[in-house]
N, C-alpha and C positions, 0 to 999 in steps of 0.2 A: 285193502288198498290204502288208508288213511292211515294204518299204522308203518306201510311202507312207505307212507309221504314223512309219515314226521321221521322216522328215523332216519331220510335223505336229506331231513331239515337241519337235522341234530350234525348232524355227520359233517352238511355243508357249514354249519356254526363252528364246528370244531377246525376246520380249517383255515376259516378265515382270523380267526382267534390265532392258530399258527403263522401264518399268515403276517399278520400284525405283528407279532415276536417278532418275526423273522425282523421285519423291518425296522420296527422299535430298537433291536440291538445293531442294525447296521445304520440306523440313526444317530446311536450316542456315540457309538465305533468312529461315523465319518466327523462328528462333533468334536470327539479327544484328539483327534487325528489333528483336525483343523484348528484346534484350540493354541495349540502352539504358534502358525501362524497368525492365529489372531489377535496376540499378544504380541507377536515383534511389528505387526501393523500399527496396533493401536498405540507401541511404544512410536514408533514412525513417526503418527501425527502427533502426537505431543511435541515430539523432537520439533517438526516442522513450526507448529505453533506458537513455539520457543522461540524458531530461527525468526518468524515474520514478527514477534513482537519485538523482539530486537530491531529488526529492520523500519518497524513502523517508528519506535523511539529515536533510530539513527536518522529516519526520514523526517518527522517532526524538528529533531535539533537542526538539519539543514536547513528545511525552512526558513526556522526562526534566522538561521545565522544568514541565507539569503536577504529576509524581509529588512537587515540588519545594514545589510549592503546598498539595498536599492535605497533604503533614507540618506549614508552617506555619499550614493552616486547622486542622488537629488540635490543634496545641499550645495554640492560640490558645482553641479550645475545651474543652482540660483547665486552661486560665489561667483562661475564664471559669467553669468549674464550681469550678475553687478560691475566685476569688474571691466567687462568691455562697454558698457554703456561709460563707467568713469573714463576707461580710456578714448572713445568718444566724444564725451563731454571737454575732456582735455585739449584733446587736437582741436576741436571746436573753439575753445578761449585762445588758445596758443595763437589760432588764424589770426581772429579779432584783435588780440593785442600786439602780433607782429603789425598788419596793417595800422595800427594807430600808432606804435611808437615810429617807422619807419615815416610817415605822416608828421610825427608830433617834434619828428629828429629836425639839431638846428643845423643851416646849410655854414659851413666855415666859412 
């Protein structure tokens, strides 16, 4: 009986050892298969990695050329508050001095 054990040991060894084969070659089979795929993927991302580093460089020069804009919208805005405070100022003396020359005017 112990010798009918182990040679149903041996016998189940040898199967799963087949077994394993089998699988092992339908491993590398699905692997070469896939292998191709996983090169025109991996070419993909690169591609894509490509595309956004591009995009991140186009998107940085916006920036800067935005950041570029908003100083000269600002200037332009501390030019216009100059100049309406001068043109204020103006009308301001203009009063003043119509009232005093109309004032200072001789009667014929």
């Amino acid at each position: 009986a112990l010798a009918s054990g182990g040679d149903e040991l041996r016998q189940y060894a040898r199967q799963i050892e087949g077994d394993l084969r089998v699988v092992e070659r339908e491993s590398i089979g699905d692997y070469v298969q896939e292998s191709e795929n996983l090169a025109n993927l991996h070419m993909q991302i690169r591609g894509c990695d490509e595309i956004l580093g591009s995009m991140e460089t186009s998107l940085g020069t916006f920036q800067r050329e935005l950041g570029k804009v908003s100083r000269e919208i600002q200037g332009l805005q501390e030019r216009a508050t100059g100049l309406s405070v001068r043109a204020a100022n103006r009308t301001h003396v203009e009063a003043g001095l119509s009232s005093y020359i109309d004032g200072a005017a001789v009667s014929p």
